[in-house]
C-alpha positions as CSV (number, residue, x, y, z in Angstrom):
1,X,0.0,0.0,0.0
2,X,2.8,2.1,0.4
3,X,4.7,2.1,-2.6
4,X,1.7,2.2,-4.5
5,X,1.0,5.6,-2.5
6,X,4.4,6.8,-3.3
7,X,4.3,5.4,-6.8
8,X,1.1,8.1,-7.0
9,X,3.0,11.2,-5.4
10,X,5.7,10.4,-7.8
11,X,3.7,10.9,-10.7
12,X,1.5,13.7,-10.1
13,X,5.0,14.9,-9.2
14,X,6.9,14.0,-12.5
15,X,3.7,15.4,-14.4
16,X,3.9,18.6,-12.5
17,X,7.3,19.5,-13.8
18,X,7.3,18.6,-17.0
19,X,4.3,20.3,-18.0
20,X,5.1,23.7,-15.9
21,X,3.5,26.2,-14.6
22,X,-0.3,26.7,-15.0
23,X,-1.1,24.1,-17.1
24,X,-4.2,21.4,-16.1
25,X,-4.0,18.3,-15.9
26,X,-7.7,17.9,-17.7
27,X,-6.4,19.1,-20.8
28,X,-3.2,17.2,-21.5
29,X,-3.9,16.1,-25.3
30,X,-5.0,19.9,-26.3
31,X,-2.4,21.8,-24.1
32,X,0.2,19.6,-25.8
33,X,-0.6,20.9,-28.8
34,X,-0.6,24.9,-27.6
35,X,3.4,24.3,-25.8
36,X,4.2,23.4,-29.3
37,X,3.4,26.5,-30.6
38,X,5.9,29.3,-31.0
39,X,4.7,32.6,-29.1
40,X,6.3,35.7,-28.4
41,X,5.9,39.0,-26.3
42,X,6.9,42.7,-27.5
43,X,9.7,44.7,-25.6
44,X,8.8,48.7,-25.9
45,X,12.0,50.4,-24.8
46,X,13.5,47.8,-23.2
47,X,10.4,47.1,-20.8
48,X,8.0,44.6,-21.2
49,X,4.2,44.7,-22.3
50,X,1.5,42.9,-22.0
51,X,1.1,42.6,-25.7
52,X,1.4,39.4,-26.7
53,X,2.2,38.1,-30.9
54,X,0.7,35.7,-32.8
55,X,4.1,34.8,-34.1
56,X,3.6,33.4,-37.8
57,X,7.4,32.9,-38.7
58,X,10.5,33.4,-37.9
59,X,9.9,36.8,-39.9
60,X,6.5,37.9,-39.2
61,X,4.3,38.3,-35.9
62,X,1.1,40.5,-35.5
63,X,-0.2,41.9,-32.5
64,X,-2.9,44.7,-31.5
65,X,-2.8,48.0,-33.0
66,X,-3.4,49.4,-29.8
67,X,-0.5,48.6,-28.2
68,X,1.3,50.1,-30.9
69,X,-0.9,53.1,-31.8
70,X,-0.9,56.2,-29.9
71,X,-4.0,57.3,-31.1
72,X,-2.5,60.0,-33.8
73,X,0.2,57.4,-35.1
74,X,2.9,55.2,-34.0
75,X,5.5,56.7,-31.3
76,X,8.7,57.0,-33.1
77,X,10.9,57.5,-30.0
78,X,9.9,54.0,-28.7
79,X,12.4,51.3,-29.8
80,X,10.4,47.6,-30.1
81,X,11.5,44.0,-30.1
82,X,10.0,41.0,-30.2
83,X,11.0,38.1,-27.8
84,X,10.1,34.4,-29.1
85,X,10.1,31.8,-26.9
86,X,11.2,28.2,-27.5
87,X,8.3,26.1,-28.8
88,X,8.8,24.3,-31.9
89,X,12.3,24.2,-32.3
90,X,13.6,24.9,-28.4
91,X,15.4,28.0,-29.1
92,X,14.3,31.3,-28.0
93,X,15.4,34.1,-29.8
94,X,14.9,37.9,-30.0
95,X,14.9,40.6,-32.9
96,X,14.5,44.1,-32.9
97,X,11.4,45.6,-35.4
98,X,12.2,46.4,-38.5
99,X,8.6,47.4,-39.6
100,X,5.2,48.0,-38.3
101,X,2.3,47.9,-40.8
102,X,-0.9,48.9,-39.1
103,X,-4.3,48.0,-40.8
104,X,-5.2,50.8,-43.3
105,X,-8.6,51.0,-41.4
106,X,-7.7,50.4,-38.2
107,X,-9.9,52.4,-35.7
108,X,-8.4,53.4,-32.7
109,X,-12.1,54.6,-30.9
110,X,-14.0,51.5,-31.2
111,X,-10.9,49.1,-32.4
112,X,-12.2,48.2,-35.4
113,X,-9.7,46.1,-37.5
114,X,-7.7,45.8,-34.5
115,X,-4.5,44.9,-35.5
116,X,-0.6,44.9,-37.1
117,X,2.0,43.3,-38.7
118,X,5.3,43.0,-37.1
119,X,8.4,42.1,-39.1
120,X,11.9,41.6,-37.8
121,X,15.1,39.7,-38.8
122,X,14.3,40.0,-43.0
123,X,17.4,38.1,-43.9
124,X,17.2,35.1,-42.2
125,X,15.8,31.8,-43.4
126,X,12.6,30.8,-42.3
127,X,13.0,27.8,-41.0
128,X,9.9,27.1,-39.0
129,X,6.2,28.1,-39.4
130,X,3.3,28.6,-37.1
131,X,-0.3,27.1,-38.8
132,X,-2.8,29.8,-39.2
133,X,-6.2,29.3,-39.5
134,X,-7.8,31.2,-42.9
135,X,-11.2,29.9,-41.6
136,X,-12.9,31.9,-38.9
137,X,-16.2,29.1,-39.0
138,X,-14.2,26.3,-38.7
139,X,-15.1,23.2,-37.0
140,X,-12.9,24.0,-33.9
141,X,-13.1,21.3,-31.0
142,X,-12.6,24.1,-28.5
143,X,-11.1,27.0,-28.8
144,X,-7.6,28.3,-26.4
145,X,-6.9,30.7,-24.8
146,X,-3.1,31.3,-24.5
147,X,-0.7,33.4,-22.5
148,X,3.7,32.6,-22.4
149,X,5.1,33.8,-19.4
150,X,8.8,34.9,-19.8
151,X,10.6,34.4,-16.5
152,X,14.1,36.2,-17.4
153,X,13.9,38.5,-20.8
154,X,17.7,39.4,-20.6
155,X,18.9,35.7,-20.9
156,X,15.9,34.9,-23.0
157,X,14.4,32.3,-20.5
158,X,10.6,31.3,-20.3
159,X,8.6,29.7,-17.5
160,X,6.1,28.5,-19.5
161,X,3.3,29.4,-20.3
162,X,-0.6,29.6,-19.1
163,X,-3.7,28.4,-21.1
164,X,-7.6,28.6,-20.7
165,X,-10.3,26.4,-23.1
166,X,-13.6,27.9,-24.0
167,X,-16.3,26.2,-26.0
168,X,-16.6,27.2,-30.0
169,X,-20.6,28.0,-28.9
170,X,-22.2,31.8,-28.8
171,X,-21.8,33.5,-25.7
172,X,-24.8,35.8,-25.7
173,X,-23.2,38.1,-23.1
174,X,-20.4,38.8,-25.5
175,X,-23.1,40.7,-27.5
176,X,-24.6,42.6,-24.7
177,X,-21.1,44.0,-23.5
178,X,-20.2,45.0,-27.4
179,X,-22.7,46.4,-30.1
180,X,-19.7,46.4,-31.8
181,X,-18.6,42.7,-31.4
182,X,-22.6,42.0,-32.1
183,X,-22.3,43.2,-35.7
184,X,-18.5,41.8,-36.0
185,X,-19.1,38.4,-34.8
186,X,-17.6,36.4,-37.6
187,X,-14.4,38.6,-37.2
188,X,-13.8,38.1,-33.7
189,X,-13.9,35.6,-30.8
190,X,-14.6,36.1,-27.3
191,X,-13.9,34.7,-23.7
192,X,-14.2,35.8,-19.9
193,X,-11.0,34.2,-19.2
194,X,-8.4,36.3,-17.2
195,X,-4.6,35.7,-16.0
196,X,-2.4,36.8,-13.5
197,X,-0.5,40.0,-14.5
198,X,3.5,39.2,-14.7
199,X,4.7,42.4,-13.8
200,X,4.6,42.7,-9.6
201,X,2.5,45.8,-9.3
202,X,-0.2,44.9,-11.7
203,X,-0.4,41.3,-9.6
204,X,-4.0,42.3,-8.2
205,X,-5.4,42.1,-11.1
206,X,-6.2,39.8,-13.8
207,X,-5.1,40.6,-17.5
208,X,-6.8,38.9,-20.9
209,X,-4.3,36.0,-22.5
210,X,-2.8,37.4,-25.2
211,X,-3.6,34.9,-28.2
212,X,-6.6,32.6,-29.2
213,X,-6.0,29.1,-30.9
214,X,-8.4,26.8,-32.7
215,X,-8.0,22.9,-31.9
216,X,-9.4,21.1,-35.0
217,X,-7.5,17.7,-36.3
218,X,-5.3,17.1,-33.9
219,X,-3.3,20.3,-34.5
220,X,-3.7,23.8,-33.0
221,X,-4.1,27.2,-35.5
222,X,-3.6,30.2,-34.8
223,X,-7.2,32.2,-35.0
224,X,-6.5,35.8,-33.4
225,X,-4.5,37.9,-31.1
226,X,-6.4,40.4,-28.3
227,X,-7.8,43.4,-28.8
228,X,-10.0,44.7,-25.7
229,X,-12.0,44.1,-22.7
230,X,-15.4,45.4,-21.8
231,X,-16.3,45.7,-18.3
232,X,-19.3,46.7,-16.6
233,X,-20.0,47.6,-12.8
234,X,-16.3,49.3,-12.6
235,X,-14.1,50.7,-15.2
236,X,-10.5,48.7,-15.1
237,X,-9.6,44.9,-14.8
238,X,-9.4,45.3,-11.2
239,X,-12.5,46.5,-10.3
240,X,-15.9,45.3,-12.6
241,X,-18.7,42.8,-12.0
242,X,-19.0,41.5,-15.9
243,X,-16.1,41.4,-18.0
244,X,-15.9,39.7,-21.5
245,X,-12.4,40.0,-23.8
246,X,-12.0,40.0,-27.4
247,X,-9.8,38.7,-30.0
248,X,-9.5,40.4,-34.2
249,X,-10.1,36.7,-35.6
250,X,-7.1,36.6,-38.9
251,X,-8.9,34.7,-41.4
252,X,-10.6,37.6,-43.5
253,X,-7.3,39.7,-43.5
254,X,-5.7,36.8,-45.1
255,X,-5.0,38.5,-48.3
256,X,-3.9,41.6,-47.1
257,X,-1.4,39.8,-44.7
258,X,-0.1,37.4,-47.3
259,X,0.4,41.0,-49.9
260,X,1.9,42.8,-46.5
261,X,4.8,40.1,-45.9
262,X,5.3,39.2,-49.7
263,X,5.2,35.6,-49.1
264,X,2.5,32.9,-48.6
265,X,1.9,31.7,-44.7
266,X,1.2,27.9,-43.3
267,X,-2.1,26.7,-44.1
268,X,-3.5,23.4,-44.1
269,X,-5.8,23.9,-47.0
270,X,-6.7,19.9,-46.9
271,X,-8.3,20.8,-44.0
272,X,-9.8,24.4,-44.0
273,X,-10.7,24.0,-47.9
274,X,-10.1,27.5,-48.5
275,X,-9.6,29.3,-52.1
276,X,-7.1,32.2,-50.9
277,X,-7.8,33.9,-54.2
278,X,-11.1,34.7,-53.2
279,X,-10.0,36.6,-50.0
280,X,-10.0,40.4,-50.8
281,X,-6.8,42.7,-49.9
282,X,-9.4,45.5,-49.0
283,X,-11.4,43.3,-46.3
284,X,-12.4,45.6,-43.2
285,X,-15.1,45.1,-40.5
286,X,-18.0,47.1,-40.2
287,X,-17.0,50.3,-38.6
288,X,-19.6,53.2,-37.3
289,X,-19.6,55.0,-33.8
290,X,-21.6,52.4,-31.9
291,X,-24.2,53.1,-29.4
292,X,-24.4,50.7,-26.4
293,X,-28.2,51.0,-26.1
294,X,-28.9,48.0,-24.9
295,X,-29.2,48.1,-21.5
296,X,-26.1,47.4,-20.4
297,X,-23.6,49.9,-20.1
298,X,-19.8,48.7,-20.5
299,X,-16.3,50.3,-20.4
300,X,-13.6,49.7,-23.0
301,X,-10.1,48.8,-22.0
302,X,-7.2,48.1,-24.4
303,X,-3.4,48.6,-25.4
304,X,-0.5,47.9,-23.0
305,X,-2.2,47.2,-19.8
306,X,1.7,47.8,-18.2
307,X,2.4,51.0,-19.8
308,X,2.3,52.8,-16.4
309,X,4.7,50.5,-14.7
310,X,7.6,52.7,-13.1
311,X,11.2,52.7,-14.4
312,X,13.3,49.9,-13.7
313,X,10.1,47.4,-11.9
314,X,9.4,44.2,-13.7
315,X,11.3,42.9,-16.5
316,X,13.6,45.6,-17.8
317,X,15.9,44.8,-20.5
318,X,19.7,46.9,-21.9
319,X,18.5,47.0,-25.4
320,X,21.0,49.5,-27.2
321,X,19.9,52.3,-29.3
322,X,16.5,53.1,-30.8
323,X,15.2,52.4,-33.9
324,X,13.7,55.7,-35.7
325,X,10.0,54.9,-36.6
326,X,8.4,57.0,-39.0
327,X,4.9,58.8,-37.7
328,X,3.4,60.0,-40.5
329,X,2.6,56.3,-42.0
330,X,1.4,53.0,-40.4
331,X,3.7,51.1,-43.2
332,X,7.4,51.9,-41.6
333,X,10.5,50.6,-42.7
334,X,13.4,51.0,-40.8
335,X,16.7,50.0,-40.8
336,X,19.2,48.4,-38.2
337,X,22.7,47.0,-38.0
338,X,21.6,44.7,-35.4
339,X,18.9,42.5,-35.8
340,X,18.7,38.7,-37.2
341,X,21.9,36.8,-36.6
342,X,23.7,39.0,-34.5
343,X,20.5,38.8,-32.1
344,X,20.0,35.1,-32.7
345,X,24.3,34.4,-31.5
346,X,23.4,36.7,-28.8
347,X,20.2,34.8,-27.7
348,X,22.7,31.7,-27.7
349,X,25.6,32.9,-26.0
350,X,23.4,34.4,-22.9
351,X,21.3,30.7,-23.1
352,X,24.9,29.3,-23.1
353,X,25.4,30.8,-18.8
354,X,22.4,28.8,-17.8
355,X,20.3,26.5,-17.6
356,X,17.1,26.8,-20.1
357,X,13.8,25.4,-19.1
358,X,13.9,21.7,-20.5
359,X,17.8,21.4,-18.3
360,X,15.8,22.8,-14.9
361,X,13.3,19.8,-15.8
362,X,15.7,17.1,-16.4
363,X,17.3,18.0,-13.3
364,X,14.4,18.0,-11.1
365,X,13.6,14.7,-12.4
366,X,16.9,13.0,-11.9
367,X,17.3,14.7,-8.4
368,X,13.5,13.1,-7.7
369,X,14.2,10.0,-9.3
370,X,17.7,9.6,-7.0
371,X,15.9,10.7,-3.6
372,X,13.2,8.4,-4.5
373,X,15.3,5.3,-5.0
374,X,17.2,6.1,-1.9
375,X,14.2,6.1,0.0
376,X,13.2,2.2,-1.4
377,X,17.0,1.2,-0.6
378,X,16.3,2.6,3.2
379,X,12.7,1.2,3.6
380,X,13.9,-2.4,2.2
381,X,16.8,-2.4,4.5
382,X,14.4,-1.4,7.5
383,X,12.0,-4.5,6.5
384,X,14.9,-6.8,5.9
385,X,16.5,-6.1,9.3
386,X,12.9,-6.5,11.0
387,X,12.3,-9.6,9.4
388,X,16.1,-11.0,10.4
389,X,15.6,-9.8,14.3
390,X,12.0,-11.9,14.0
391,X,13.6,-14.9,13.0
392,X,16.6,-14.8,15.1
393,X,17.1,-18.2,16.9
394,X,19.4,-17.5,20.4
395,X,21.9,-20.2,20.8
396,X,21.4,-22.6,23.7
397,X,25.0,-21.8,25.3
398,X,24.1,-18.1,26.2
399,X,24.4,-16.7,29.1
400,X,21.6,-14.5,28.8
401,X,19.7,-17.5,28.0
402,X,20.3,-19.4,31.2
403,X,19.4,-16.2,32.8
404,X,15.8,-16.8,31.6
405,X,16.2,-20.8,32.7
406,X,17.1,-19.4,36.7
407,X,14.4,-17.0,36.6
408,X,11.8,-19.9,35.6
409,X,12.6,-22.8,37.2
410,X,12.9,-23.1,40.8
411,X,16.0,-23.8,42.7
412,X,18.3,-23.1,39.6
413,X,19.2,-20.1,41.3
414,X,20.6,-21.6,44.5
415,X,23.9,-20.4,46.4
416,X,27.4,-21.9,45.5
417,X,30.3,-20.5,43.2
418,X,29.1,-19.0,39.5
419,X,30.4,-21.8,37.2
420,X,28.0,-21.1,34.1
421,X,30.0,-21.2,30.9
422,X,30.3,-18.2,29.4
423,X,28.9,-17.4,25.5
424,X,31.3,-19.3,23.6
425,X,31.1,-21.9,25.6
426,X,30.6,-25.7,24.6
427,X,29.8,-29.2,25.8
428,X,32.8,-31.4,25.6
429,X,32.6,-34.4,23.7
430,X,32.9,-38.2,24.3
431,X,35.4,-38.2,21.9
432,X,39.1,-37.3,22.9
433,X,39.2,-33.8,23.4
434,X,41.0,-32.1,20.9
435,X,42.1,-29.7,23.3
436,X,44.2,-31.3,26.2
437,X,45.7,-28.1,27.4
438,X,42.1,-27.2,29.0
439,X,41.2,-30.5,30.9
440,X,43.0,-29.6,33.8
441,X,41.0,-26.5,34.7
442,X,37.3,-28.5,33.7
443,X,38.8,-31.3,36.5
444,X,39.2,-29.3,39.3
445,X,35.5,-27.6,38.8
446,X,33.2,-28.9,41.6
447,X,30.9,-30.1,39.3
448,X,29.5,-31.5,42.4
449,X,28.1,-28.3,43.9
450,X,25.7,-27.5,41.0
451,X,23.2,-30.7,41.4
452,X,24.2,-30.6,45.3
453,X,22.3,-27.0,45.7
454,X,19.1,-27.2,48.1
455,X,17.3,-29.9,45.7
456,X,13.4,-29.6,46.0
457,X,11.9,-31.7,48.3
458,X,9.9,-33.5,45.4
459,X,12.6,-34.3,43.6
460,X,13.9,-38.6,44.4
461,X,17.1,-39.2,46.0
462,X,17.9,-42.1,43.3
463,X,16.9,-39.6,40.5
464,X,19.4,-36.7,41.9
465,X,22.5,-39.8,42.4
466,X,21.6,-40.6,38.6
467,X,22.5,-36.7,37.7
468,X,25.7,-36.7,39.5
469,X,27.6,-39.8,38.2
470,X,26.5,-38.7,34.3
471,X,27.6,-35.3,35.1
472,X,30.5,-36.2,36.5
473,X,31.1,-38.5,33.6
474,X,30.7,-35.8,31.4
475,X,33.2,-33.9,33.2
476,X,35.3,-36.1,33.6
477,X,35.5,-37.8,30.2
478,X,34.9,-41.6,32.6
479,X,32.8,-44.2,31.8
480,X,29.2,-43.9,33.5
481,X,28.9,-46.6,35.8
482,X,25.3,-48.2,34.2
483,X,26.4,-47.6,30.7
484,X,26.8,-50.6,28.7
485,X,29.2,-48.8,25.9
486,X,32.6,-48.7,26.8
487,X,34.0,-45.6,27.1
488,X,36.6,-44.1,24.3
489,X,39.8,-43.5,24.5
């Protein structure tokens, strides 16, 4: 019963590490698909937001155009990276921006067409490929929720990464907290899931995950990246009795993706059954200064929800000089001597002074593993020893033993010299004793003085004459008396 019980702990132990941090144990098969996936964060200035990318390449990632949009334009004193963890092919990796392209009707008042294209590191190979779903009815099984936590930025480590599932059904209270969401429905999705905030003085409050993810043939896409909350009873994420978050869905701006990056994306067309030439360049969602008159008044929040963290808190990063962005546009290309490899051999040589995340797990493991075999080596030596001291037969010629025999039978005990044998000692043969040197002393014992001792009453005086000649036979080495055997020389 024990070792099964330990056999137990062990695995919900074993599970616990490998999967990490804020993961469920309900949704193995589906959250093994999401840690595949490659996700990413942006860096503004060498502190980190709570924008989150859909990272489509090792090229190209989009996030919310609020995060990057001032309202007027892009900020062109901010300097932007984007950190990508280590799913798919275990190497995290960062690149500073070379380009924003917001959407051409991108509205900043109601976020309509919520979103924009990131690109970084233009001359390096692209090697791996998120899938990206160009339906936004699919079939999903569920839809997730997804957040990646980076635990160090400087030394490009990740602690994981955190994950909610929602039904593909309506939610009917998504409509009532947006008329806009209402009449955008096929372009967005929408959840009441929240997460911890990673930087320490946001920690009271729970923030939206930063990406959503279809789960359809055993495979997860990626369907949209955040772009507000609405909130009702209060007016942030800290305070508010309804709350519902939503998510641009990518699948109608398609087109106008695949003409921004010059190059087509990852789609499993078996699948999704999509003609891509049908998708228009121009799509947009419909956009017109909505009234929430229907009962239910609700507060929109969006953009970097750590923009007012104070210099030096949270994750800071050294990140070198800043990249000019251009204001006047929302296509910007700019230049910079050091993005793409010379960020990748830096990623690697920081990676190089630690451990990374899959290391801290094997080591865990192998320290569990060796405690936990050292505690079945202790527990079998405990039973073997118990077992040995149980069966333990005490040898006749003990003292300890004939302390037991005075104790127990009468008259044992009686006065007269201490001539009991000690431990080691034996009987002597019949046979000639082997060792001569020693007779001498076992003659001149009194051997007469230990049957001689206050005999019970009970006990016959022919039976008590009968002890004394064989023990003094024995003694001796003579021949007893009424023996018929001769005695042996």
């Amino acid at each position: 019963m024990k070792l099964e019980y330990y056999s137990a702990l062990f695995s919900i132990l074993l599970v616990n590490l490998v999967d990490g941090k804020g993961q469920r144990l309900d949704r193995r098969d589906n959250a093994d698909l999401l840690s595949v996936i490659k996700g990413g964060v942006l860096v503004a200035d060498g502190k980190l937001t709570s924008c989150e990318l859909a990272v489509i390449d090792c090229r190209a990632s989009i996030t919310a155009a609020s995060c990057l949009h001032t309202g007027t334009g892009l900020n062109p004193d901010l300097k932007y990276q984007v950190y990508l963890d280590d799913g798919l092919d275990g190497i995290p990796v960062h690149y500073n921006v070379d380009s924003i392209t917001v959407h051409p009707s991108y509205n900043p008042a109601n976020h309509v067409n919520d979103f924009a294209i990131i690109q970084y590191n233009p001359n390096g190979t692209i090697s791996w490929q998120n899938s990206i779903s160009p339906k936004y009815d699919a079939n999903w099984e569920e839809i997730g929720f997804l957040r990646v936590a980076p635990s160090n930025l400087e030394k490009d480590r990740w602690e994981g990464f955190t994950y909610e599932f929602s039904p593909a059904s309506h939610d009917n209270k998504c409509d009532d907290m947006s008329e806009m969401y209402a009449m955008n429905s096929k372009d967005m999705k929408c959840t009441n899931w929240t997460t911890e905030a990673l930087a320490p003085e946001f920690n009271i409050c729970g923030i939206p995950l930063g990406t959503a993810y279809g789960i359809a043939n055993n495979n997860a896409y990626i369907i949209g990246t955040y772009s507000y909350s609405a909130v009702s009873g209060g007016d942030t994420m800290c305070s508010y009795t309804e709350h519902r978050s939503y998510y641009t869905t990518l699948a109608n701006y398609m087109a106008f993706i695949t003409k921004t990056l010059g190059r087509d994306l990852l789609i499993e067309n078996d699948f999704f059954k999509v003609n891509m030439s049908a998708l228009s360049v121009d799509y947009k969602m419909v956009d017109r200064d909505f009234i929430e008159d229907n009962g239910l008044k609700s507060t929109k929040i969006a953009g970097d929800f750590y923009k007012d963290q104070k210099p030096g808190i949270g994750l800071d990063l050294n990140v070198g000089e800043s990249v000019p962005l251009d204001s006047d546009t929302s296509d910007v290309d700019v230049s910079s001597d050091d993005h793409a490899e010379s960020s990748k051999q830096e990623v690697e040589t920081e990676s190089s002074s630690g451990l990374s995340n899959r290391e801290t797990v094997i080591v865990a493991v192998c320290v569990t593993l060796g405690a936990l075999t050292i505690i079945c080596v202790f527990l079998l030596y405990v039973f073997w020893y118990r077992k040995r001291k149980r069966n333990t037969k005490y040898p006749i010629g003990q003292a300890e033993y004939q302390d037991m025999l005075e104790s127990t039978i009468g008259g044992a005990s009686a006065h007269g010299p201490d001539i009991r044998p000690d431990s080691a000692f034996e009987l002597p043969s019949l046979l000639p004793d082997p060792r001569p040197h020693q007779m001498p002393l076992m003659r001149e014992l009194n051997t007469q003085s230990i049957y001689h001792a206050e005999m019970p009453p009970e006990y016959d005086e022919g039976v008590e004459q009968m002890l004394v000649r064989v023990s003094s036979a024995v003694y001796k080495n003579e021949p007893n008396p009424e023996s018929t055997t001769p005695p042996k020389n």
